[in-house]
C-alpha positions in Angstrom: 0.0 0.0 0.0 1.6 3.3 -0.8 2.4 6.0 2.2 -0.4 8.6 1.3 -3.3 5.9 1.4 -2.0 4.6 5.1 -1.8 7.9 5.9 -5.7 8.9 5.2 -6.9 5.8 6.7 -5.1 6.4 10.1 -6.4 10.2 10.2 -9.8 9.1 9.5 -9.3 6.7 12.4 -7.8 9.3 14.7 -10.6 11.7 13.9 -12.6 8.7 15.6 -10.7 8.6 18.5 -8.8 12.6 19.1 -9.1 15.9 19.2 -9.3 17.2 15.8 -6.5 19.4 16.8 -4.6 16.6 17.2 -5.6 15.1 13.8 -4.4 18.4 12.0 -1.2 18.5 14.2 -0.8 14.8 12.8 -1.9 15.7 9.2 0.7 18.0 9.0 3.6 16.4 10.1 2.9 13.0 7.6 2.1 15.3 4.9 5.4 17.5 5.6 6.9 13.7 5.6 6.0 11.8 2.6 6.9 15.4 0.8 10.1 14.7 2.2 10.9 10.7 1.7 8.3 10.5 -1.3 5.0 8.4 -1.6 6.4 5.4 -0.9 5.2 1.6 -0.4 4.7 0.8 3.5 6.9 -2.2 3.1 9.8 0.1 2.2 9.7 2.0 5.5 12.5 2.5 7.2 14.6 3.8 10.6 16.6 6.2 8.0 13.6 7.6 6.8 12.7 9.3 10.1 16.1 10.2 11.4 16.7 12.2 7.9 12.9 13.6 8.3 13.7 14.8 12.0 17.2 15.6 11.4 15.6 18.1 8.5 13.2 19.7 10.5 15.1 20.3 13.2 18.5 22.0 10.9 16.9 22.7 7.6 13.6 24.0 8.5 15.3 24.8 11.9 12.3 23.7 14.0 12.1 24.0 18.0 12.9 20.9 19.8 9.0 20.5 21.2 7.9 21.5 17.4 10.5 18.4 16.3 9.3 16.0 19.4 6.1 16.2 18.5 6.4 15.0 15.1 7.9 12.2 16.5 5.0 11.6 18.7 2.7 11.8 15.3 5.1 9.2 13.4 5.5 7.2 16.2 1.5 7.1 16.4 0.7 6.3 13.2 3.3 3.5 13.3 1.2 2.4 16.3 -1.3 2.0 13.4 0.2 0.3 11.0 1.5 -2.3 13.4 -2.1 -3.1 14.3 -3.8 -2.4 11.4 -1.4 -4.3 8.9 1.1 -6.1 10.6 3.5 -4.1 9.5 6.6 -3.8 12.0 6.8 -0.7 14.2 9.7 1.3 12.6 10.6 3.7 14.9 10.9 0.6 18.0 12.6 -1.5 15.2 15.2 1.2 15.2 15.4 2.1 18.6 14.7 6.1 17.3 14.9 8.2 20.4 12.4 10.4 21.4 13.8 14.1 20.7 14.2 16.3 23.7 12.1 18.8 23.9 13.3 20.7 26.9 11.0 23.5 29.1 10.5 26.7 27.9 10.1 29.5 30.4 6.5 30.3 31.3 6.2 33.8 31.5 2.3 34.8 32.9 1.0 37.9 31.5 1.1 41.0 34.2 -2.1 43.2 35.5 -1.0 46.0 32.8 -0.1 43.7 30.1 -4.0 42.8 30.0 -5.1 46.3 30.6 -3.3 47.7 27.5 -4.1 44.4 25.3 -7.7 45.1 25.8 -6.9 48.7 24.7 -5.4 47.1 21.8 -8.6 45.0 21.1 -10.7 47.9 21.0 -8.7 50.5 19.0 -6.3 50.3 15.5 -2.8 51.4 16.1 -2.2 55.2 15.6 -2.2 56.0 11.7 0.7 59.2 11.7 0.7 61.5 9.0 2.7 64.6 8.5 -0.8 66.8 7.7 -2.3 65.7 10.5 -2.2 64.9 13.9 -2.3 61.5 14.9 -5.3 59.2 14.9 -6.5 56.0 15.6 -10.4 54.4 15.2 -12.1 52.1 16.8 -12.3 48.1 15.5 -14.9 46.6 13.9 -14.1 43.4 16.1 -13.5 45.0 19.5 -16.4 43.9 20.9 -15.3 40.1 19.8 -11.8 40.3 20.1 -12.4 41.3 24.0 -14.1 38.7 24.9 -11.7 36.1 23.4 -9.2 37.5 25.3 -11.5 37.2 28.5 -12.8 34.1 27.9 -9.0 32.4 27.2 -7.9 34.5 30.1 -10.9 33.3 32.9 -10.7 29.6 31.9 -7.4 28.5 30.5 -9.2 26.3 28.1 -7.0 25.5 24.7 -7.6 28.2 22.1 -8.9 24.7 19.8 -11.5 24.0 22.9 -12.8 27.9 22.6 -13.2 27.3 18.8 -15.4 24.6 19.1 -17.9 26.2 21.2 -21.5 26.4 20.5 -23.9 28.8 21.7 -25.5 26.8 23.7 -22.2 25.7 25.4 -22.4 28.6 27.4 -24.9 29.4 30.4 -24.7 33.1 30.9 -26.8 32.8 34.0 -24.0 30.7 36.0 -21.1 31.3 33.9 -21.1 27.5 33.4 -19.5 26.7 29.8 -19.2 23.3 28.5 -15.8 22.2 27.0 -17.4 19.1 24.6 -14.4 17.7 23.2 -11.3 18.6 24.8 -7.6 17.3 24.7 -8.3 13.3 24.6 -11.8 13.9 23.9 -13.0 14.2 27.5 -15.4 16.8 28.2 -15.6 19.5 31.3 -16.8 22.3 32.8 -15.5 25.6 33.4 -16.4 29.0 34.2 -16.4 32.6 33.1 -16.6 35.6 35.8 -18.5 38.5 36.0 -16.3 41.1 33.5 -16.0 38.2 30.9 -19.8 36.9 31.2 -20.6 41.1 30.4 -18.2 40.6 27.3 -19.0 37.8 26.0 -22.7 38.7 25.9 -22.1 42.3 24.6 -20.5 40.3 21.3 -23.5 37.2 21.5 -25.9 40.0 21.7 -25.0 41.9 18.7 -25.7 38.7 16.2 -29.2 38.5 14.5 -30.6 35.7 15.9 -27.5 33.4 17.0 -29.0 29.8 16.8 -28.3 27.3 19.5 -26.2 25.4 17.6 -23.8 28.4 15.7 -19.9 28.7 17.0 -19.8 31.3 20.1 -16.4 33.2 18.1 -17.1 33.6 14.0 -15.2 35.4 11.4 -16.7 38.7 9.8 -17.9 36.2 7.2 -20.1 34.4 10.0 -17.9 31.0 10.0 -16.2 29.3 12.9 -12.9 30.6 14.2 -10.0 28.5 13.8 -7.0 28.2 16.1 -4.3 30.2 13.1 -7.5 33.3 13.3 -7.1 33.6 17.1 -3.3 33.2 17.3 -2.9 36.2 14.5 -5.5 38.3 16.3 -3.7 37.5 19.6 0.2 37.9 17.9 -0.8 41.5 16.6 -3.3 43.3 19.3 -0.2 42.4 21.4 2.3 43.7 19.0 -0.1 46.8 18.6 -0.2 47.2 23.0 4.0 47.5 22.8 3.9 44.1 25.0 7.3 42.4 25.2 6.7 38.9 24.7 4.5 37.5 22.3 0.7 37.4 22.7 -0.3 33.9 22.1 -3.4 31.7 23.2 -1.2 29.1 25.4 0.6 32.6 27.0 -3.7 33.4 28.5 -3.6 29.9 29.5 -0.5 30.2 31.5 -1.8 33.4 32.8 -4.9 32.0 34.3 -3.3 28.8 36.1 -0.6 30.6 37.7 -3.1 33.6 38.7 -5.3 31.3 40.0 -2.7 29.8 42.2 -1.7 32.9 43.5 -5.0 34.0 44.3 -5.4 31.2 46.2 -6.4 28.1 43.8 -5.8 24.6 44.7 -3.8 22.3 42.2 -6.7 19.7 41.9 -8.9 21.9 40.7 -6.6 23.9 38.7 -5.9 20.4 36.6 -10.0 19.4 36.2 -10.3 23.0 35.0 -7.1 23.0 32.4 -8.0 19.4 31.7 -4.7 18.0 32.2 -4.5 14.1 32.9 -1.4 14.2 34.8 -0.8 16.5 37.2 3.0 17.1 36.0 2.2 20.8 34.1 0.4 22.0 37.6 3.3 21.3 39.0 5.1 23.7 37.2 2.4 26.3 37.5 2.5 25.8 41.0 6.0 26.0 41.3 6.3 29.2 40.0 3.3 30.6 41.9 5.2 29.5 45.4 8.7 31.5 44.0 6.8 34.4 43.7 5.4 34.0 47.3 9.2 33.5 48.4 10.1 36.7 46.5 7.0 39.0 47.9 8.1 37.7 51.8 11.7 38.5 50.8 10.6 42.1 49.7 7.9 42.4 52.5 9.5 41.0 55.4 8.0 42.8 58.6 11.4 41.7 60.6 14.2 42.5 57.9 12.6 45.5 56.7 12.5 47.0 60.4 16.0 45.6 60.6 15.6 44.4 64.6 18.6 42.2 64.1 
């Protein structure tokens, strides 16, 4: 059987059993591969083939180590599949392949401001300058969305893929309640939205002519669902348009709410029901963080060293 017809019957089984973020993630790595090694016959499969392919993502196309990992997590599934679907041997096991290290990039939380001036950012253009006039800037056409993205990512941590898959009727304004359908490994949840984002959220909803039950909460000026590339531009240049530092991305809100909510008093357990973690090894690192700026606010606030008694 040649590569690419494998290939589409293990993402129509994954789309069975995943997240369909997943299944793109995959899509995209096999396609980027059998561009790279050619459409070859499954029998011909081989440990060379992937150590070129990674070796070439990670120099050529000069990928980041989680960016490389994870298409060895996507090979190494749809091997998985091949084993059991057609007896054919696992290659990357065969070959004793190595799972790339990834290593942990720095979590860096948005601050209080940085959220003040990116909802500034939401609701205005960036200043147009001319030499005839002074300078001027006008108000967006997708403020009143755009806040409320930001919100909503910001006062439930849920994946920007999760947010993009909600449904009108998803969300209970009355309580706050929103349902999270088909999260990371297909297991559903329930989190909540506060006062300020509830108020956004149904300033947007409100402005729609007649939103049905069943239409996506977050649509494109052209009335279709969101996708996760729409959010992460909008995201990438309100923050490049608020003068913030580090980039604005949907995973950055999501760090922002877990280790805010551990500082504001949080516990870990429910901290991983709501980010919908199975393990509880990310928390950890959230929590981690949260506890070393505890350390840091005693060390600046101490009532003893700052009276210096000793």
């Amino acid at each position: 059987m040649r590569l690419s017809l494998a290939i589409e019957g293990f993402l129509l089984y994954r789309a069975g059993v995943g997240s369909m973020a997943t299944v793109n993630e995959y899509r995209n790595t096999l396609k980027k591969w059998v561009a790279y090694i050619g459409d070859v016959d499954t029998s011909e499969l081989n440990g060379d083939m992937v150590r070129r392919f990674l070796y070439h993502l990670r120099i050529e196309e000069e990928l980041a180590p989680k960016s490389v990992k994870n298409a060895w997590i996507g090979l190494s599934s749809f091997f998985t599949w091949l084993e059991n679907e057609m007896g054919i041997e696992h290659v990357i096991r065969r070959y004793k392949i190595k799972m790339p290290a990834a290593g942990s990039r720095e979590i860096i939380p948005l601050s209080k401001n940085d959220v003040k001036v990116l909802l500034m950012a939401c609701e205005r253009t960036a200043v147009w300058k001319s030499t005839k006039r002074a300078p001027t800037t006008t108000q967006r056409a997708t403020r009143f969305r755009d806040r409320a993205i930001v919100l909503v990512l910001l006062d439930t941590g849920i994946r920007v893929s999760e947010m993009c898959n909600l449904l009108i009727r998803d969300v209970d304004m009355k309580s706050g309640a929103i349902q999270v359908r088909r999260g990371k490994l297909d297991k559903g949840r329930t989190v909540y939205i506060g006062n300020v984002a509830r108020d956004a959220l149904w300033r947007y909803v409100s402005r729609r002519k007649n939103p049905r039950a069943d239409e996506p909460v977050f649509e494109t000026s052209n009335g279709q669902a969101m996708d996760r590339s729409a959010v992460r531009k909008l995201l990438l240049t309100a923050g490049q348009r608020a003068e913030i530092v580090e980039s604005v991305t949907p995973h950055r809100l999501r760090h922002t709410f877990a280790i805010t909510y551990l500082r504001n008093g949080g516990d870990v357990y429910t901290l991983q029901r709501l980010l919908g973690h199975s393990t509880m090894e990310m928390v950890r690192r959230y929590l981690a963080l949260a506890q070393t700026d505890v350390a840091d606010a005693h060390r600046r606030a101490s009532p003893v060293d700052n009276w210096r008694l000793g």
